[in-house]
NUPANU-669529 format. One record per residue: residue in one letter; x, z, y of N, C-alpha, C in turn; residue number from 1. Coordinates in pm, 1 decimal, always signed. Example, Ala and Ser with C-alpha at 12.3 -4.5 7.8 and 13.67 -1.06 7.14 Angstrom:
# NUPANU-669529
+--------+----------+----------+----------+----------+----------+----------+----------+----------+----------+-----+
: residu :      nc1 :      nc3 :      nc2 :     cac1 :     cac3 :     cac2 :      cc1 :      cc3 :      cc2 : num :
+--------+----------+----------+----------+----------+----------+----------+----------+----------+----------+-----+
:      A :  +1319.0 :   +780.0 :   -569.0 :  +1230.0 :   +780.0 :   -450.0 :  +1320.0 :   +780.0 :   -330.0 :   1 :
:      S :  +1285.0 :   +708.0 :   -225.0 :  +1367.0 :   +714.0 :   -106.0 :  +1290.0 :   +787.0 :     +3.0 :   2 :
+--------+----------+----------+----------+----------+----------+----------+----------+----------+----------+-----+
//
This chain:
# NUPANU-669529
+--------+----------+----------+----------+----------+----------+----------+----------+----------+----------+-----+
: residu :      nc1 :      nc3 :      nc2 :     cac1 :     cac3 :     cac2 :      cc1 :      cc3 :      cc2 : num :
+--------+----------+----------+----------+----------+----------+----------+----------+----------+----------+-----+
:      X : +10815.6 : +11372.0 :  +8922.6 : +10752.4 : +11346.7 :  +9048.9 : +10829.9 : +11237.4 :  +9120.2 :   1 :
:      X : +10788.6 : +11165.5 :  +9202.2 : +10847.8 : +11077.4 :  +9272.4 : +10761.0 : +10981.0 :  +9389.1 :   2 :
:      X : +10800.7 : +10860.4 :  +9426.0 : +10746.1 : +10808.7 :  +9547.4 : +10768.0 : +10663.3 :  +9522.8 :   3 :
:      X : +10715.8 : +10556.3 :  +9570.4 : +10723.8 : +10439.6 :  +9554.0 : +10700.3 : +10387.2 :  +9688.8 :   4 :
:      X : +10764.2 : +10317.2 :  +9749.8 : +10782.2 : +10230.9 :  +9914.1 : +10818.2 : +10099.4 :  +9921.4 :   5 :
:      X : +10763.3 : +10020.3 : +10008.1 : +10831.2 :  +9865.2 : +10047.7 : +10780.6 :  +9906.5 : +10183.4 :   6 :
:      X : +10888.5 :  +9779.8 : +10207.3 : +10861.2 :  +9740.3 : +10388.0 : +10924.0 :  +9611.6 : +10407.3 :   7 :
:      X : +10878.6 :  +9546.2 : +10519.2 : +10891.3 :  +9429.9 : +10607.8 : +10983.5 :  +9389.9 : +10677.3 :   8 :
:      X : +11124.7 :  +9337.7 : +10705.9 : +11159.5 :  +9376.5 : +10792.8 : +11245.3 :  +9197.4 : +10801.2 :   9 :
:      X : +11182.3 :  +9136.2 : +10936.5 : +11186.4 :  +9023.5 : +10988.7 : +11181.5 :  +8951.2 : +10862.4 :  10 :
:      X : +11092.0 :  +8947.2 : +10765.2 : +11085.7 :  +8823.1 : +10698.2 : +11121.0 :  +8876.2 : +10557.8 :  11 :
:      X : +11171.2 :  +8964.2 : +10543.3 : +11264.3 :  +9026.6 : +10421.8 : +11183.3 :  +9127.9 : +10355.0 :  12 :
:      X : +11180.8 :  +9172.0 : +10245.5 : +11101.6 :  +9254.7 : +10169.3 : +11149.2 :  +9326.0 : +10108.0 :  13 :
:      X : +11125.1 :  +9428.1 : +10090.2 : +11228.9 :  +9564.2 :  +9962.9 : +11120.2 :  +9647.1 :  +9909.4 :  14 :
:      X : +11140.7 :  +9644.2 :  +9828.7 : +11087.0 :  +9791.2 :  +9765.6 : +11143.5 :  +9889.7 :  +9686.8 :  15 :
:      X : +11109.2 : +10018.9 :  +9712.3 : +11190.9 : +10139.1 :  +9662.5 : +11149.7 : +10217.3 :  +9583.6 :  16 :
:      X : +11202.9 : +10248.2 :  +9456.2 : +11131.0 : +10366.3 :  +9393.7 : +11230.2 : +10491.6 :  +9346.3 :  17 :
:      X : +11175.5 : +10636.7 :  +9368.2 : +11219.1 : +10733.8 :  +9397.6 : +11221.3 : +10803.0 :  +9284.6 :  18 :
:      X : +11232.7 : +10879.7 :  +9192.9 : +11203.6 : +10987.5 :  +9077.8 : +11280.2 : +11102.4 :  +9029.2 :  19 :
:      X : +11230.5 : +11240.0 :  +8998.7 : +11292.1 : +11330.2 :  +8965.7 : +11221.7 : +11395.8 :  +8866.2 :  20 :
:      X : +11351.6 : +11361.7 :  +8791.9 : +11221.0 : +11455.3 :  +8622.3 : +11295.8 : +11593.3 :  +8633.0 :  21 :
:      X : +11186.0 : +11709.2 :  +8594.8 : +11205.8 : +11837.4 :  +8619.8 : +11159.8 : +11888.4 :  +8506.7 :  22 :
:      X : +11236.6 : +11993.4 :  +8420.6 : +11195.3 : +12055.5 :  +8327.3 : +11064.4 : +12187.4 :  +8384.2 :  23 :
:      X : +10922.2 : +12124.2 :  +8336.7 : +10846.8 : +12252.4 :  +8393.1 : +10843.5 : +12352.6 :  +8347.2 :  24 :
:      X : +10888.2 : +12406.6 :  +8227.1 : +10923.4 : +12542.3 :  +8201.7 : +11024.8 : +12606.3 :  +8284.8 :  25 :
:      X : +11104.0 : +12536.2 :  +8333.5 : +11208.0 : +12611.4 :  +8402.5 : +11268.3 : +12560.4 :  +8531.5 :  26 :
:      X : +11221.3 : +12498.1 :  +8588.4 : +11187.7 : +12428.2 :  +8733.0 : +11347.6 : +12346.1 :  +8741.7 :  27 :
:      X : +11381.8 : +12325.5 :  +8661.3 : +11546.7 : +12286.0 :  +8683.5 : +11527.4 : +12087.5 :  +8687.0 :  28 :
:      X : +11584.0 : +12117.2 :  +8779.7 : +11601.3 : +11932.3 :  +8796.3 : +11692.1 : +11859.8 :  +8692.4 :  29 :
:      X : +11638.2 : +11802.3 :  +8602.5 : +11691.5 : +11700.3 :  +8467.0 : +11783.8 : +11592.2 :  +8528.1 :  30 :
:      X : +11748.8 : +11520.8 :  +8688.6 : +11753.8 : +11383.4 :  +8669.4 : +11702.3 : +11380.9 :  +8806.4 :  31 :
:      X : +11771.3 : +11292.2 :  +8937.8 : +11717.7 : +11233.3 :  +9052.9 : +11743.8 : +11051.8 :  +9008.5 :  32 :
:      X : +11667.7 : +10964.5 :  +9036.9 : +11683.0 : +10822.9 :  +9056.4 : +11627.7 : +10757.7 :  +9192.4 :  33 :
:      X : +11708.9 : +10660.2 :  +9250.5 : +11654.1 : +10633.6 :  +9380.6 : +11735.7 : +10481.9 :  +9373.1 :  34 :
:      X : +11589.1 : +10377.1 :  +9346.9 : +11687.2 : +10251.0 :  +9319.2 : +11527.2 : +10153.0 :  +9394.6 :  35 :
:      X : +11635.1 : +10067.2 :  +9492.1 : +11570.8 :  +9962.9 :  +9573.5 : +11556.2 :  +9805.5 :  +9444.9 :  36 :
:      X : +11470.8 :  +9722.9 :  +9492.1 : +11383.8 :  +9639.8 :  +9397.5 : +11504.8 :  +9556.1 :  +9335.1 :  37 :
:      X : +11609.4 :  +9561.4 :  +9373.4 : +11705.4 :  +9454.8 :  +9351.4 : +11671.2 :  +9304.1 :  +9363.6 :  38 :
:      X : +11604.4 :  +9232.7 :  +9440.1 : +11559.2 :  +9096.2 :  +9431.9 : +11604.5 :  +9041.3 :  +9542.2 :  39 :
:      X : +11615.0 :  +8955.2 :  +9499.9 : +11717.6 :  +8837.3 :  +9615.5 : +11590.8 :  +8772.7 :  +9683.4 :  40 :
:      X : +11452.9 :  +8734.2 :  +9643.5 : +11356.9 :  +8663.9 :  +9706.6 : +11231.5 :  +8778.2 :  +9632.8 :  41 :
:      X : +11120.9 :  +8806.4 :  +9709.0 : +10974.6 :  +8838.7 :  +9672.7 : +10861.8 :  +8775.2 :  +9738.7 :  42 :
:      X : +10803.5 :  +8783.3 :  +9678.6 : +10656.6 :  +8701.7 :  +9727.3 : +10536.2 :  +8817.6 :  +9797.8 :  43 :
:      X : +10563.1 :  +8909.4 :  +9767.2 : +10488.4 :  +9025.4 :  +9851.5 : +10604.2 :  +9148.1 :  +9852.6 :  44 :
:      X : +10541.7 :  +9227.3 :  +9920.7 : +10576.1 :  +9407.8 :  +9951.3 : +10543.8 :  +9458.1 :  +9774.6 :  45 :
:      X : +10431.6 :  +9414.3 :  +9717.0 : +10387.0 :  +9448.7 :  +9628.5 : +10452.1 :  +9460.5 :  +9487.2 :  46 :
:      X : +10531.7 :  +9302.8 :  +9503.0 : +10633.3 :  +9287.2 :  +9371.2 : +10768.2 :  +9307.3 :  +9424.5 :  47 :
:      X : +10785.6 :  +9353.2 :  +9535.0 : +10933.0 :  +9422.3 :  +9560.5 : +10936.2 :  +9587.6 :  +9525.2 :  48 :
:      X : +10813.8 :  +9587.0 :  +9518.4 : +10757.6 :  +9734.6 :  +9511.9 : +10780.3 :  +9784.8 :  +9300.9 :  49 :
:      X : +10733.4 :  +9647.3 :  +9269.7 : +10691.0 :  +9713.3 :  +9126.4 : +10876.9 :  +9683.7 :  +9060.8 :  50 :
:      X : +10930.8 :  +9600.6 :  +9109.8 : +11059.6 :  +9516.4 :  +9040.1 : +11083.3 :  +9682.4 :  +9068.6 :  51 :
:      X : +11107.5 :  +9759.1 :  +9182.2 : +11181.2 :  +9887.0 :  +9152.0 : +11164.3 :  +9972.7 :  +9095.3 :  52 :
:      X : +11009.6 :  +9998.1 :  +9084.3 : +10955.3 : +10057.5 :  +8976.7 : +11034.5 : +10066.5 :  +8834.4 :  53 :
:      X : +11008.5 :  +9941.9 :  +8827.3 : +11066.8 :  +9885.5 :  +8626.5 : +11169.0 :  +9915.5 :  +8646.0 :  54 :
:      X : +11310.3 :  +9902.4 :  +8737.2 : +11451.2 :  +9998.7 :  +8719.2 : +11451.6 : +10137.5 :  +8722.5 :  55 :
:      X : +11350.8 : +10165.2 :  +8791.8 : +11353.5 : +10349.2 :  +8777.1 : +11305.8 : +10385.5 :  +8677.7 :  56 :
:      X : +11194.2 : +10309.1 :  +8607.3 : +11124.1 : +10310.3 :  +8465.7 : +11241.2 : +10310.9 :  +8316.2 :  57 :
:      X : +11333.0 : +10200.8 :  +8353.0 : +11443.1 : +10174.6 :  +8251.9 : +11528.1 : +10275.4 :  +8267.9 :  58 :
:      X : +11585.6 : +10301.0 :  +8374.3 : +11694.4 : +10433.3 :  +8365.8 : +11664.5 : +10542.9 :  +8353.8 :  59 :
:      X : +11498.8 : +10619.5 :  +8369.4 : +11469.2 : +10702.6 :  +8342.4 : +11497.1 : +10758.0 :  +8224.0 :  60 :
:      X : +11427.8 : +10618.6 :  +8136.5 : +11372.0 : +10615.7 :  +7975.7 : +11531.1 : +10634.8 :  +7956.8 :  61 :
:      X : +11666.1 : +10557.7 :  +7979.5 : +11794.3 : +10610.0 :  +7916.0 : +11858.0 : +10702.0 :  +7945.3 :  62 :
:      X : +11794.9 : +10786.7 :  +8035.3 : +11843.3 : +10922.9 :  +8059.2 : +11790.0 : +11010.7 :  +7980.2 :  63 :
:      X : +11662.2 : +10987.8 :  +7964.3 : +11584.1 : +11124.1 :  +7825.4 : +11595.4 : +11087.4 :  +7702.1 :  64 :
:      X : +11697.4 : +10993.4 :  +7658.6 : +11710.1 : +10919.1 :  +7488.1 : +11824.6 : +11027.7 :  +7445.8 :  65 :
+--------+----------+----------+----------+----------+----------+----------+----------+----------+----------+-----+
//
């Protein structure tokens, strides 16, 4: 489960993505990740949004290998 966010702020752009993988047989939390877009420049909310995505996507994937 998790959450995905950007915002505005005077000119500047971030985006955040949130995730917690949970074993559903047994409600036990595997794994929290909480990593901002890392980008020095974006062109929207949208691709500050997804750049964090793809790091929460990558560290996820090397946490369940």
């Amino acid at each position: 489960m998790g959450k995905v966010t950007s915002h505005r702020t005077d000119g500047m752009l971030n985006g955040f993505s949130t995730v917690r993988v949970i074993d559903v047989a047994t409600g036990q939390i595997l794994a929290n990740f909480h990593r901002p877009s890392g980008l020095m420049v974006a062109n929207s909310e949208h691709q500050a949004a997804m750049a964090a995505v793809k790091r929460t996507a990558q560290d996820v994937a090397g946490a369940l290998d």
